[in-house]
N, CA, C and O atoms as CSV, one atom per row, in Angstrom:
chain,resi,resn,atom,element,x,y,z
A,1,UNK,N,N,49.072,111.660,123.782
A,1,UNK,CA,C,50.498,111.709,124.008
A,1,UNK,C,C,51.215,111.857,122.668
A,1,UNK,O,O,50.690,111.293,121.708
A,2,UNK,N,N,52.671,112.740,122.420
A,2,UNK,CA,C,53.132,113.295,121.361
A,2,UNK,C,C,53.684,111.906,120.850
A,2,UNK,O,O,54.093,111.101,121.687
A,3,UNK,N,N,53.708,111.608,119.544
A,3,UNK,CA,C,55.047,110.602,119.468
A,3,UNK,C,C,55.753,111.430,119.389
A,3,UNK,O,O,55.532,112.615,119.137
A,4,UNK,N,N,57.366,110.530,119.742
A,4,UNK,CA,C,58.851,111.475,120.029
A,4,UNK,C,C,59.217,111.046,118.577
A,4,UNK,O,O,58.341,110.388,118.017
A,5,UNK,N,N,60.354,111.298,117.861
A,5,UNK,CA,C,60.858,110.913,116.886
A,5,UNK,C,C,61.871,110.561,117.207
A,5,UNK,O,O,62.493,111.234,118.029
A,6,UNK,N,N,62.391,109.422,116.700
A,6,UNK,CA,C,63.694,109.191,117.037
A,6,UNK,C,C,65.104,109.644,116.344
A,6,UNK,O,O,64.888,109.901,115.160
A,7,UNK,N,N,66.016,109.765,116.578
A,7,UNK,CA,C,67.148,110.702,116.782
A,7,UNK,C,C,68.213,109.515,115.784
A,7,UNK,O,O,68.336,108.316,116.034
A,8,UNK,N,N,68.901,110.295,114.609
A,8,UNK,CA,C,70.125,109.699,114.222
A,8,UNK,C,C,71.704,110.159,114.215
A,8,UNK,O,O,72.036,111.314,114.482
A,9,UNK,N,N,72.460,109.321,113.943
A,9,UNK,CA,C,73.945,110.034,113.546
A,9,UNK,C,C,73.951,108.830,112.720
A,9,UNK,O,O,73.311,107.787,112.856
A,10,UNK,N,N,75.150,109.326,111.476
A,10,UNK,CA,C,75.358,108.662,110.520
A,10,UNK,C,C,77.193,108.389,110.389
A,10,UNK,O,O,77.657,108.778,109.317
A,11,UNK,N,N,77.980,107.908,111.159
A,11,UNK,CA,C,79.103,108.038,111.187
A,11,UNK,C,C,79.893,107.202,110.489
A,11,UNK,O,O,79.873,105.984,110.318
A,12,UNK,N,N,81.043,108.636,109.875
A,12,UNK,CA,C,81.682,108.885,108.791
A,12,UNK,C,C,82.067,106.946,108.168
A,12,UNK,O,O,81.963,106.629,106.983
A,13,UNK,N,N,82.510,105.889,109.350
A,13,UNK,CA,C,82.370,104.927,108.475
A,13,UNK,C,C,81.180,104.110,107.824
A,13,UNK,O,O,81.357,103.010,107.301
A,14,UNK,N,N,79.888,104.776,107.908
A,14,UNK,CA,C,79.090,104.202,107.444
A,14,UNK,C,C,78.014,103.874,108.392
A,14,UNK,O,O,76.821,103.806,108.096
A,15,UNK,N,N,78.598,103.649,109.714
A,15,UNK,CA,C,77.039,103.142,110.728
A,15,UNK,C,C,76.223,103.991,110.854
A,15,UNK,O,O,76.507,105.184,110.956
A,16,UNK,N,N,74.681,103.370,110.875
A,16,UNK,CA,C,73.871,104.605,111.341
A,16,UNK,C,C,73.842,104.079,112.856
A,16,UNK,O,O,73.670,102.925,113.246
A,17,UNK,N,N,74.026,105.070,113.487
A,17,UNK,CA,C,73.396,105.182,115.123
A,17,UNK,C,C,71.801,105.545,115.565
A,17,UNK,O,O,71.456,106.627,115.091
A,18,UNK,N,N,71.026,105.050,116.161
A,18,UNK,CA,C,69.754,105.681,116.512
A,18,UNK,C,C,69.904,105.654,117.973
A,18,UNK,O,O,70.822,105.151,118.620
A,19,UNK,N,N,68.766,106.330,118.429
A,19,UNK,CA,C,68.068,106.536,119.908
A,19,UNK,C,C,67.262,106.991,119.703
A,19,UNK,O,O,67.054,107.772,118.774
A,20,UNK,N,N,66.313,106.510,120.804
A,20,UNK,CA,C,64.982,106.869,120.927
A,20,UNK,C,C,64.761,108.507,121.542
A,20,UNK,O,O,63.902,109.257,121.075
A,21,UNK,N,N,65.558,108.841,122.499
A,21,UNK,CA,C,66.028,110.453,122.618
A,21,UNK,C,C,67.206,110.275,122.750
A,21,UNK,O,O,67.894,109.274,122.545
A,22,UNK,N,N,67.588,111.816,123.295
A,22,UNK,CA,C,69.432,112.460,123.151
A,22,UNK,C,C,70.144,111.203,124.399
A,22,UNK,O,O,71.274,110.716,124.362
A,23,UNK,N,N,69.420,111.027,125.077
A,23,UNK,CA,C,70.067,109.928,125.949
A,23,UNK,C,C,70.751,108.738,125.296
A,23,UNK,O,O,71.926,108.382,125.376
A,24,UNK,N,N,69.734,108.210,124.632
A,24,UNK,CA,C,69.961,106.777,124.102
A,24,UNK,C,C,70.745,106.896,122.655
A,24,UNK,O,O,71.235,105.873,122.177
A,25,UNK,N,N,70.871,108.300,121.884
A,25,UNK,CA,C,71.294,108.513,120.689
A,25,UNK,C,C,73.299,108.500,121.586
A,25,UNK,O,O,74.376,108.005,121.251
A,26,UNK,N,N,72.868,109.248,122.638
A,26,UNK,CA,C,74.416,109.595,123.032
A,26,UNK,C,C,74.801,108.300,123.778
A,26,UNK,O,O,75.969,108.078,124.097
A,27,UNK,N,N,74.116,107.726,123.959
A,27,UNK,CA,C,75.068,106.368,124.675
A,27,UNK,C,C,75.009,105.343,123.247
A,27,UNK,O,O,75.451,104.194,123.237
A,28,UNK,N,N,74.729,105.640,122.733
A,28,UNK,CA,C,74.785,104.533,121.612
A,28,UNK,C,C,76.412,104.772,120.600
A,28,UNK,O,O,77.318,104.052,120.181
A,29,UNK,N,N,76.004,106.385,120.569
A,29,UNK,CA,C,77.461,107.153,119.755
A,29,UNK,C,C,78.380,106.541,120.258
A,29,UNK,O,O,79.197,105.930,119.569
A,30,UNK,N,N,78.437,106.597,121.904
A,30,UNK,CA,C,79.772,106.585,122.733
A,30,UNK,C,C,80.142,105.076,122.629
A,30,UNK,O,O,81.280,104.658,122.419
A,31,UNK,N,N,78.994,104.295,122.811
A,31,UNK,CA,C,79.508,102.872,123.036
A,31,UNK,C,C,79.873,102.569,121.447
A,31,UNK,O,O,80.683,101.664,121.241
A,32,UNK,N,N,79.378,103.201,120.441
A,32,UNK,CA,C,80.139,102.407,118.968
A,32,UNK,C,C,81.597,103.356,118.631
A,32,UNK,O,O,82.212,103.181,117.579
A,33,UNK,N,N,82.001,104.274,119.574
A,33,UNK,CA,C,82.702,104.606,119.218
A,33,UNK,C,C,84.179,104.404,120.111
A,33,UNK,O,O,85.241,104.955,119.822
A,34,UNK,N,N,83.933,103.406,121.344
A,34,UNK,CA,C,84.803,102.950,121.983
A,34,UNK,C,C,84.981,101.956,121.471
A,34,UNK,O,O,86.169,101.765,121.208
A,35,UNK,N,N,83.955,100.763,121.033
A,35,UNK,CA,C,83.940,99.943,120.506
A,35,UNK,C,C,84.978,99.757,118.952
A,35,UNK,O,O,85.977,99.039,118.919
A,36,UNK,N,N,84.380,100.709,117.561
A,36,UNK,CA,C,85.241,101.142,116.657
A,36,UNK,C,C,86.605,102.057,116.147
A,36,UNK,O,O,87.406,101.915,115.223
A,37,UNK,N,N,86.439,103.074,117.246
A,37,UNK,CA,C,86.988,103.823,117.086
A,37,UNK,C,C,87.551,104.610,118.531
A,37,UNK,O,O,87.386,105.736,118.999
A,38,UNK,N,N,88.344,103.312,118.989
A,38,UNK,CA,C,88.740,104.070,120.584
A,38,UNK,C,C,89.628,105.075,120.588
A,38,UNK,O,O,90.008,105.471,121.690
A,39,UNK,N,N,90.247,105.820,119.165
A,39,UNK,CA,C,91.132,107.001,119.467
A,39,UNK,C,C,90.341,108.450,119.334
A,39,UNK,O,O,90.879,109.553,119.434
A,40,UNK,N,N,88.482,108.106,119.006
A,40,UNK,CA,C,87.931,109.296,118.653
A,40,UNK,C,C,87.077,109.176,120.211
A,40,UNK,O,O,86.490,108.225,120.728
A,41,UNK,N,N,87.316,110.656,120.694
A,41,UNK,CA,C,86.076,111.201,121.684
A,41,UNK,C,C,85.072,112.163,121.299
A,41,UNK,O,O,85.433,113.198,120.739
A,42,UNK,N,N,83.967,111.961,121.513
A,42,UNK,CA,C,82.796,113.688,121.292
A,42,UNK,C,C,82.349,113.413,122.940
A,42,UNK,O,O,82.413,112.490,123.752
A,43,UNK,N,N,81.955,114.547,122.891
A,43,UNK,CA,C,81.473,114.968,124.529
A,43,UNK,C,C,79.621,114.824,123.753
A,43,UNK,O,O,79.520,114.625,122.542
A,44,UNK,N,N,78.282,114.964,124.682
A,44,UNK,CA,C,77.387,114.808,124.463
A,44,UNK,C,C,76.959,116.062,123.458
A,44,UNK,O,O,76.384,115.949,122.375
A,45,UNK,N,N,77.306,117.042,123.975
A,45,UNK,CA,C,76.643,118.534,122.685
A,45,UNK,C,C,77.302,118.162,121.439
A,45,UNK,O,O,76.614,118.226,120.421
A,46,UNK,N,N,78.696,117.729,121.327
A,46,UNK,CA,C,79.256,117.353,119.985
A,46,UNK,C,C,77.662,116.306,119.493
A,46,UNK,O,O,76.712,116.775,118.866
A,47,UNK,N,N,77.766,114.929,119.968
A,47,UNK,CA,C,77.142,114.141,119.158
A,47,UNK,C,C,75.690,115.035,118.971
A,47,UNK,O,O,75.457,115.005,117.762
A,48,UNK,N,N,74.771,115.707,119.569
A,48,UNK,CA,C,73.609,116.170,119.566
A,48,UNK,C,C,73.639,117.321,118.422
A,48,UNK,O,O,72.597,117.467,117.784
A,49,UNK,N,N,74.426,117.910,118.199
A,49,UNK,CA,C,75.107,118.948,116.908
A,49,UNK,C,C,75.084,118.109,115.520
A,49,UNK,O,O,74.689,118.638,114.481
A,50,UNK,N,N,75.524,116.793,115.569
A,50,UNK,CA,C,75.732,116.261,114.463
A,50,UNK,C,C,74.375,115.396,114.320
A,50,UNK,O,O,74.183,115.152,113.129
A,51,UNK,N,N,73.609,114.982,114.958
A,51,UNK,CA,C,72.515,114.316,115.150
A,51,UNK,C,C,71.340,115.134,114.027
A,51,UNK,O,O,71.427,116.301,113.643
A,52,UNK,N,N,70.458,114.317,113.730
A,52,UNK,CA,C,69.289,114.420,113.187
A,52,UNK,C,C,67.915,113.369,113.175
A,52,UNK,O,O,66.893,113.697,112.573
C-alpha cells in the first residue's frame, strides 16, 4: 500500500494547516478560518491551489 503524503497550507498569519488528504486539508482551512478570520472565504479548489 502507497503511503499518501500529507497535504499543507501555510496561512498568511503564520499557521500551518495540515491534512492527511484534500478532505481533511480543506476542512481544517475552513474551520481555522471561521475560527480566525471570519471575514475571509476560499471555496475548496482555492485552498487545494494554494496547498502543498
Amino acid at each position: 500500500m502507497e503511503k499518501q503524503r500529507k497535504k499543507y497550507l501555510e496561512c498568511p498569519c503564520g499557521e500551518l494547516l495540515e491534512g492527511t488528504d484534500d478532505d481533511t486539508l480543506v476542512a481544517a482551512v475552513q474551520a481555522h478560518l471561521c475560527a480566525a478570520h471570519p471575514h475571509l472565504t476560499y471555496d475548496r479548489e482555492q485552498i487545494l491551489l494554494m496547498a502543498y
